[in-house]
N, C-alpha and C positions, 0 to 999 in steps of 0.2 A: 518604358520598360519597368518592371512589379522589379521593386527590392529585393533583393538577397537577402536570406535570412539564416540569421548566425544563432545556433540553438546550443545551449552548454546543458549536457546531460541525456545521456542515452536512454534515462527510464520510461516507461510507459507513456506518461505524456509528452516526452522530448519527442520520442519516434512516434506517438501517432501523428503531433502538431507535423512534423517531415513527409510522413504520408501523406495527408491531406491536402498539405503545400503541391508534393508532387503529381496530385491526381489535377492540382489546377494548374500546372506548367510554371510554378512558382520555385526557385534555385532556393536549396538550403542545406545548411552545412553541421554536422551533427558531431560536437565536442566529446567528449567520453573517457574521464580519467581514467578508467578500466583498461589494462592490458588487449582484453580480446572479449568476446559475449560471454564466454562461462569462465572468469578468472576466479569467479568466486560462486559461491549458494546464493541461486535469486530466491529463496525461501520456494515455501511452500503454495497452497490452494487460494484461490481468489474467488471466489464470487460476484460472479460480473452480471449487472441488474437493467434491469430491462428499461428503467426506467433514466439510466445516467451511463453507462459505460457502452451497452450494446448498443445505444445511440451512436456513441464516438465510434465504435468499430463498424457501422454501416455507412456512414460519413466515408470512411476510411476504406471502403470497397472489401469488406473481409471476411463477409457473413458467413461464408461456404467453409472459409477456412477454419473459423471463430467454434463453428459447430463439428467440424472435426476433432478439436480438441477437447470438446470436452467431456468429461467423468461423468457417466451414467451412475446415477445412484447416489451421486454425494452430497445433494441435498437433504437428505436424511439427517433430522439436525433432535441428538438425546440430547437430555438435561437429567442429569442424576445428582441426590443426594452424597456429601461424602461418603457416606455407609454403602453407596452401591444403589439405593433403590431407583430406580427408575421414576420420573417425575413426569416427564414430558418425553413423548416416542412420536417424531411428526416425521411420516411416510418421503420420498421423493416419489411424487405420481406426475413430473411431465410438465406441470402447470406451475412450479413456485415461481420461475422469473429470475431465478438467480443461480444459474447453472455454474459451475464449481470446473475450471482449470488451471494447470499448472502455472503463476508467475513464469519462468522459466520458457517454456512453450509459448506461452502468450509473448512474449517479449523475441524470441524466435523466430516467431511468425509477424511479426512487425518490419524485424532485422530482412527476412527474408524479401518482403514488398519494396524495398527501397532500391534503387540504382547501386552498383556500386563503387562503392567512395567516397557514399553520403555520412557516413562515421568515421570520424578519424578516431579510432584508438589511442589509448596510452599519451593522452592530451588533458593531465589534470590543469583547473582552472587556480590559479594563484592570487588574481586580483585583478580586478577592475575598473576604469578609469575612465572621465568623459572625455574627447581630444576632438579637436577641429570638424573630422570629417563623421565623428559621430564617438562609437565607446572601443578603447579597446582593451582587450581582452590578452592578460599576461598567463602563462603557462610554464609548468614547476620544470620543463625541460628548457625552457631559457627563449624558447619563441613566443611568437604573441601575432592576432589578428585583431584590425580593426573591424567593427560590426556596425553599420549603417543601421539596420535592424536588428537589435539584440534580445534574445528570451532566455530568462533563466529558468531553466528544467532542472536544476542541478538537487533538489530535496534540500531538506532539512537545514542541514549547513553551509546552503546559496552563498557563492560569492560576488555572485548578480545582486542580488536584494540590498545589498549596502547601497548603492547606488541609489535604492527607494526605501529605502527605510532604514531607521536605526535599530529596530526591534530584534532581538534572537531567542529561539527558541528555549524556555524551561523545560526542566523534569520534571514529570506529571507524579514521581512516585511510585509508578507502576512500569513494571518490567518482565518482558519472555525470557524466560531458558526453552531453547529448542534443544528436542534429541530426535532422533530415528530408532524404529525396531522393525526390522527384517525378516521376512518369513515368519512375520507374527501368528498366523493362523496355527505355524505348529509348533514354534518354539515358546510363544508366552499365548496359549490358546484363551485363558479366561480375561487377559487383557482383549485379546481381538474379539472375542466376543462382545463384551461390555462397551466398545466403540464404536461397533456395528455397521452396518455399510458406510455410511458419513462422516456427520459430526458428533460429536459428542464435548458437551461442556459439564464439569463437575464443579460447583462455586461455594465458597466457603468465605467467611466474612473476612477480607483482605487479601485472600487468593482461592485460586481456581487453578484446575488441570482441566486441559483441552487437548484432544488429538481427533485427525483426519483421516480417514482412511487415503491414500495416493494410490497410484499406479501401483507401486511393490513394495510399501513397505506402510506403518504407522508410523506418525509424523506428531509428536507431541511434544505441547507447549505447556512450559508450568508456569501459571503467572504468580508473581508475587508481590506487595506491595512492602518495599525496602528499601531506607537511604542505597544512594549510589556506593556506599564504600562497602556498606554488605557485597554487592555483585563483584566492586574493585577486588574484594579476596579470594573470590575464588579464579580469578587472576592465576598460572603458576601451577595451581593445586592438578593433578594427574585426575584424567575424565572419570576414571570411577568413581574415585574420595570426588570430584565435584559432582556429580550426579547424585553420593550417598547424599553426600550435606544437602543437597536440595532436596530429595526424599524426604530428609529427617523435618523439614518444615510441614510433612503433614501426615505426623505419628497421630495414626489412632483413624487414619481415611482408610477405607476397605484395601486389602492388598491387590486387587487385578488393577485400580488405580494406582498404587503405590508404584506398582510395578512397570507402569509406561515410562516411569523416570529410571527407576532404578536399572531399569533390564536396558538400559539405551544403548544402540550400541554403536553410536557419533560421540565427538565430543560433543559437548554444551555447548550451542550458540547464544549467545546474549543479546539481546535486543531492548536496550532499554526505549522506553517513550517519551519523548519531547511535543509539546505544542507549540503553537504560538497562541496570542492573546486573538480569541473568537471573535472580535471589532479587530481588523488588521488591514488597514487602507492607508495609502500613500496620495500625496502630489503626483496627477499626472508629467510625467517627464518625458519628452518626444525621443523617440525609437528606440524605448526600452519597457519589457514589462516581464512580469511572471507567471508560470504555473504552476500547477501540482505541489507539493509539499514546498518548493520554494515560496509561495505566497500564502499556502494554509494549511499547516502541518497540524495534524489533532493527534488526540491518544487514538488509544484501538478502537473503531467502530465499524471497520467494517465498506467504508466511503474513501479514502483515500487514494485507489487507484481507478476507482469507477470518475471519480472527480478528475483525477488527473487525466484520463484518456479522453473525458469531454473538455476540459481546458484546452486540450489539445486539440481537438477537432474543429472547437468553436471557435478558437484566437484563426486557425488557417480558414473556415469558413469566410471569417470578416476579413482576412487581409483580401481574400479573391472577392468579395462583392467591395470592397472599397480600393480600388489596383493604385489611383490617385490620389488618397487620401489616408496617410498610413497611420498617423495618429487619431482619427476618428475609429476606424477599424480598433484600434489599441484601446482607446476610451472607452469602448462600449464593450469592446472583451471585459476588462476589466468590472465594469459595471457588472453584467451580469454574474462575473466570478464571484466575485463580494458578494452578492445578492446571494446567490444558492451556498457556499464554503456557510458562509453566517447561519444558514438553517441547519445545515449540518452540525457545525461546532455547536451551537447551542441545543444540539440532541446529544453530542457526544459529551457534554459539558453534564448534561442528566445521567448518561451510563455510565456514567465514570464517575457519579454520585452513588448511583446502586449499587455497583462494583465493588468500593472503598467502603459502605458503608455497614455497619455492623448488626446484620438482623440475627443474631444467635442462628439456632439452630434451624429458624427458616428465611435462611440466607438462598439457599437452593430455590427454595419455592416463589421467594420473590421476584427472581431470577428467571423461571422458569413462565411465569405469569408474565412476566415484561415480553419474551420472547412470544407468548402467545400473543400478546397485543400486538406486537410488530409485526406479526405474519399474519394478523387480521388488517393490517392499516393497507390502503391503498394510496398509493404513489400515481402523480399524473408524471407523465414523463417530457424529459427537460425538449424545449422548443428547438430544431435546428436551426440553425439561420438559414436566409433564401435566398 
C-alpha cells in the first residue's frame, strides 16, 4: 500500500503536490494554519510560464480550468521613466507564455480539484519532531499527527525545514507596500491610463512603482529599498498618513505615478522579502523533505510560484513511479529541486543587483533593456517525470 502523505501548508505547491497524489490514488492529508481559503488577501497576478508552472498544472489535470482563468491582455508589460516617459510598450499578442491570473483564483481552483476533507483548516503547525514511527507533527491548538511521509509546503518560515537544515531566511532589503484603486478608469483616469492594459513597472535607483491592471480595480506595489524598522513605523500610523509617507519617497516622480500610492483606497499591505542562501541543500533524511519557499525562498523575480507548483507536481510524480521506494522518489525530487531553485536564485541574485543598484538617471533604461533581454531569451521547459 503507497504511504500517506502528511502535507503542512495549503499554498500553491502544498495543493498541487495533493492533486497529483490524488490523480494517482495516493492518500494525503493537507495542514493549513489559515482559518478558511479567503481568511486573508492571497495578493495579487501571477504569471504562470509555460516553461515551469503550466507544466505542474497539466500534471495536475487542469488545463481547461487553468485557461479559464486567465486575464486577457495582462501581459502587456510598460517600463516608464519616473518623469512618465514611456521606455519600453511590449503588446500582449497571445504568444508571450506567461499568461497573467489571479493567486487567489488559481489557489481556488486547486482547492476545488481536491476530495473533501483533504484540508484541514485552522491547524497552524508549532513544531516538529522525529518519533519511532516516523515525524510528528505539533499544532498551536494542542493536537498533533504523526507523518510517516512528511512535506513541508509551509513557505518561508517552515517549521518542517528545522528537521533538515539549520538555515533561516534573511532580509534581502527590499520590500512591497501594496494598495488598490477602484474604478480607476474614472476616478484617477491619468493613473489608469499610464498602467495600461497590464504591467507597468516605473524604477528608479533603490525603488520602483508597479501596478497591474486585475479584474476591477489597479493593484499597486511601491517597492522600496529600507531597513526593516522604516516599514516597523508605519506600524499604527492611519492608511492615509501611511500611503502619504510612502508617496513622499518619490517627490519629484510624475504625479499619475505618485498618485497609484497616494489615491489608494486599501490599506498598505507590507510585504517585506526574505531569501535563503541560493546553495541551500540538506542531508537526505528518510520521509521527510521540502517544497516551494520552504526549501528556496528568493526576493522578487517572478519564479516563486511557477517553482512551487512544479515542486509539487514533480515530488507526486516520483512518489507514483517509485510506490516502493519512497526515499528514492524523495532523493531525486530533491536533486532535481536544487538543480533548477540554484538557476533561479542565481538569476534572481542578478535582479536584485540591477534593482538595488544605482544607475542615476538611467536606472529605467537599464531596467527596461534587462526586460528586453528576458523576453528575447528562450526557456526549454522543465522535463516531467514518466
Amino acid at each position: 500500500m503507497q504511504t500517506p502523505v502528511t502535507i503542512i501548508g495549503a499554498g500553491l505547491g502544498g495543493l498541487t503536490l495533493a492533486r497529483v497524489l490524488y490523480l494517482h490514488g495516493i492518500p494525503a492529508t493537507v495542514y493549513e494554519a489559515e482559518p478558511s481559503p479567503m481568511a486573508r488577501s492571497q495578493g495579487g497576478l501571477l504569471d504562470i510560464h509555460d516553461y515551469n508552472g503550466q507544466i505542474a498544472i497539466e500534471a495536475a489535470g487542469l488545463m481547461d480550468e487553468f485557461r479559464g482563468l486567465i486575464l486577457e491582455g495582462r501581459q502587456q508589460m510598460r517600463i516608464l521613466d519616473p518623469d512618465g516617459t514611456v521606455l519600453l510598450d511590449h503588446p500582449d499578442d497571445g504568444t508571450g507564455g506567461r499568461p497573467e491570473v489571479l493567486r487567489g483564483e488559481l489557489r481556488q481552483m486547486l482547492l476545488d480539484s481536491l476530495p473533501d476533507g483533504t484540508v484541514r483548516w485552522g491547524r497552524k503547525a508549532s513544531g516538529v519532531r522525529a518519533v519511532a514511527d516516523g515525524h510528528e507533527v505539533s499544532f498551536a491548538d494542542g493536537s498533533s499527527v504523526v507523518a510517516r511521509l512528511l512535506v513541508g509546503a509551509d513557505g518561508a518560515w517552515s517549521r518542517v525545514r528545522p528537521l533538515l537544515s539549520g538555515v533561516v531566511p534573511e532580509y534581502t532589503g527590499l520590500a512591497f507596500v501594496e494598495t488598490y484603486l477602484y474604478d480607476a478608469d474614472i476616478r484617477h483616469p491619468a493613473a489608469a491610463k499610464i498602467v495600461g492594459g497590464g504591467g507597468m513597472g516605473a524604477p528608479g535607483p533603490g525603488q520602483r512603482i508597479m501596478a497591474h491592471r486585475e479584474r476591477d480595480a489597479l493593484h499597486t506595489y511601491a517597492m522600496l529599498s529600507k531597513p526593516e524598522a522604516w516599514f516597523d513605523a508605519l506600524d499604527g500610523l492611519d492608511p492615509r498618513t501611511a500611503l502619504a509617507r510612502i508617496a513622499a519617497e518619490f517627490d519629484g516622480w510624475a504625479p499619475e505615478l505618485r498618485e497609484l500610492i497616494s489615491g489608494g483606497d486599501t490599506a498598505p499591505i507590507l510585504r517585506r522579502h526574505y531569501r535563503l542562501p541560493g546553495v541551500h541543500r540538506w542531508e537526505r533524511i528518510p520521509g521527510v523533505t521540502l517544497i516551494g519557499d520552504a526549501a528556496h525562498v528568493q526576493g522578487p523575480n517572478g519564479e516563486g510560484a511557477n517553482l512551487a507548483l512544479l515542486d509539487g507536481s514533480d515530488l507526486a510524480e516520483l512518489l507514483a513511479a517509485h510506490p516502493d521506494d519512497v526515499d528514492t522518489a524523495l532523493a531525486r525530487h530533491e536533486e532535481r529541486m536544487f538543480a533548477r531553485s540554484e538557476e533561479v536564485a542565481a538569476e534572481s541574485a542578478e535582479m536584485a543587483k540591477r534593482i538595488t543598484a544605482d544607475h542615476g538617471k538611467d536606472t529605467a533604461k537599464v531596467v527596461a533593456d534587462g526586460f528586453r533581454r528576458m523576453l528575447a531569451k528562450k526557456r526549454e521547459p522543465a522535463e516531467r517525470v514518466r
